[in-house]
N, C-alpha and C positions, 0 to 999 in steps of 0.2 A: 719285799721285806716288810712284815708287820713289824718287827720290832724298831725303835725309834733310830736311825741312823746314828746320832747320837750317842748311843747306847752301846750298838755295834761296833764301834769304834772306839769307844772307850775302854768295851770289855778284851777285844779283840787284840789290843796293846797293851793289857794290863803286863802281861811277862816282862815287855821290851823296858815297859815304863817303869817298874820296880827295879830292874837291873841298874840301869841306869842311874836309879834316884838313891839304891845304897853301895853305889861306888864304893872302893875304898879310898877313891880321892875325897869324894862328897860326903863321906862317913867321915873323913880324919877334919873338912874343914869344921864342916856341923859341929863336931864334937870339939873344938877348939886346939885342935893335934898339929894344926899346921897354922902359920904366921899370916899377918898383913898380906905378906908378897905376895903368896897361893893366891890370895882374894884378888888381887891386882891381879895375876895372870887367867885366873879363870874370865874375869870381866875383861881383859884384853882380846881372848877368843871369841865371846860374844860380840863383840863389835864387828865381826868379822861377818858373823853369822847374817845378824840384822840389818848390816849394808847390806848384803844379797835379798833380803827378803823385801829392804824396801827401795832399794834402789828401783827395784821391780815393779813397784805398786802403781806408778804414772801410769804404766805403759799393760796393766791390767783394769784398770781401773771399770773400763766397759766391758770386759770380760763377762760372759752370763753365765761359770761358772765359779770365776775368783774374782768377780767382781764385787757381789758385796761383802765380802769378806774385807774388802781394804778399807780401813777405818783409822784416821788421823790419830786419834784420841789412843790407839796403842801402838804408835810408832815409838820406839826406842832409841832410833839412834843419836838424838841430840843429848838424853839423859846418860847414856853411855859414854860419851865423850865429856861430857860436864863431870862426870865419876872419874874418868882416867885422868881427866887435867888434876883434880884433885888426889888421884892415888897418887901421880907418876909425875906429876909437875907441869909446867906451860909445852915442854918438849916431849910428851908423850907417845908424838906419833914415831920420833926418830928412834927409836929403841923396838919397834911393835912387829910384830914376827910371828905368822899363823901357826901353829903346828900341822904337822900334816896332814892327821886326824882334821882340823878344821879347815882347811883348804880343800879336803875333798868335799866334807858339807856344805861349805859357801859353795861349792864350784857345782853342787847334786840339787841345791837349791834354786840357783841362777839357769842350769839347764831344764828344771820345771817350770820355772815362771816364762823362758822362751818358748819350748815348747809341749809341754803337759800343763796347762792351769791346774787341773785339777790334782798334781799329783803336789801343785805349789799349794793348794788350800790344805795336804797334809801335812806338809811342813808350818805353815800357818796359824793351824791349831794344834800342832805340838809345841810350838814355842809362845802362844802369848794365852792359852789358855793355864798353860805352867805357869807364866810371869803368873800370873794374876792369881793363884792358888799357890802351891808349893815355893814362888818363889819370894810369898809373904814372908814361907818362916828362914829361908837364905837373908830378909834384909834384916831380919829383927835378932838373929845371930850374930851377925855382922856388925849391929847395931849394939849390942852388948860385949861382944867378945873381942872388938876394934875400938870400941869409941866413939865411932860417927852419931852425928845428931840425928834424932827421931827423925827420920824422911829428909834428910838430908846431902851434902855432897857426901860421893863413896857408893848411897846407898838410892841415888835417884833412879836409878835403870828400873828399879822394885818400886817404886811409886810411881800410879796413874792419874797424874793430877785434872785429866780432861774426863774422869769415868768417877761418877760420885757416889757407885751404887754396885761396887762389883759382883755381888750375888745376883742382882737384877740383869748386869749387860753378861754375866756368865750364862742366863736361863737364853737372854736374845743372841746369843753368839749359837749356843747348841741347837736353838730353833732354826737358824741359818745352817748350820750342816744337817737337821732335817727336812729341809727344803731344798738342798745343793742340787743344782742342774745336772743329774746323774744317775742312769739307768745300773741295773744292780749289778752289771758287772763293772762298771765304772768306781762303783761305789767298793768292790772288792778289792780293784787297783788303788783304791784311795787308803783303803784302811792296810794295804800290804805296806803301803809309801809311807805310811804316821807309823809301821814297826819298824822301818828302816830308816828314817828318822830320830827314833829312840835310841839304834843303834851307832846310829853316826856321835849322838852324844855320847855313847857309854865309851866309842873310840874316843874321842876329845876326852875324854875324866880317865881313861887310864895310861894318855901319854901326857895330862897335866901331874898324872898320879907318880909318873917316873919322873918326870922333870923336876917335880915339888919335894921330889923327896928327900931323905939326910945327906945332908954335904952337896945340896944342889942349891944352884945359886946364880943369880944375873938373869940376863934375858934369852927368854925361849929363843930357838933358830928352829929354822922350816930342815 
């Protein structure tokens, strides 16, 4: 492949990744069409998401081809839970309930990091190279359209306080998928795994989309 793996993978997901990003769940929260709650439920799914991805990390860590992808400084799960104490109260976890849409991606994620690394570095970099882009303009919505303080509880999951330079570790992050330990058909499995990825979200955003919707109310059930 002459062209930068990087590249490849970026263009090759465009479809999945625009689906995904103008949901009409992601479209009504963006646009300020849906309440508080919505926000509290979409971030209760993520949690779900991100304990499988990092739950994982220990036990890839020497991996030579998801290994250097595991990087402290974008782990999310403590921010994540620091957000729901503050959406949902000190009892946040008793009420917490994946959808099924997200039980199958935590469950599609956990089965690559046992046994495909490489299909776990597409999951990887679908989700934290979004946090770190697109998922700037989710806290700064969030941040106007709810109230929460600039980078603050609510909105911590969206701030990288260990990365001081995100356009910089964005350029070393892409340099890492074009160096990934992966001959070109590997590399074809990887970028088929980041559209099915995109997909597993676009499931999760159109059963938060039913759930969220008029005259819906309380907490999600699996």
């Amino acid at each position: 492949m002459d062209t930068p793996f990087s590249t490849l993978i970026r263009v090759a997901s465009h479809e999945q990744h625009t689906e995904a990003e103008t949901s009409t769940f992601m479209s009504d929260l963006l646009g300020g069409r849906l309440g508080v709650d919505a926000y509290a439920r979409y971030t209760e799914q993520l949690w779900f998401v991100y304990r499988a991805l990092e739950d994982a990390a220990d036990s890839l860590r020497d991996d030579p081809v998801a290994g250097p992808f595991i990087q402290p400084e974008l782990f999310r799960t403590p921010e994540l839970e620091r957000d729901l104490a503050h959406l949902r109260g000190a009892d946040w976890r008793d009420g917490l309930r994946p959808l099924p849409a997200t039980t199958a991606y935590a469950e599609r994620v956990a089965e690559c990091a046992r046994s495909w690394p490489a299909g776990y570095v597409a999951h990887h970099y679908t989700r934290y190279l979004g946090d770190l882009s697109g998922g700037q303009i989710i806290r700064d919505k969030a941040e106007r359209t709810w109230g929460f303080a600039r980078k603050g509880d609510g909105v911590r999951f969206y701030v990288f306080e260990g990365i001081a330079n995100p356009a910089a570790f964005k350029r070393g992050y892409r340099e890492l998928l074009d160096r990934v330990n992966a001959d070109d058909l590997e590399k074809q499995r990887i970028i088929d795994e980041c559209k099915r990825a995109f997909d597993f979200n676009g499931a999760v955003f159109r059963e938060l989309g039913a759930a969220c919707g008029p005259g819906r109310t309380g907490p999600l059930s699996a």
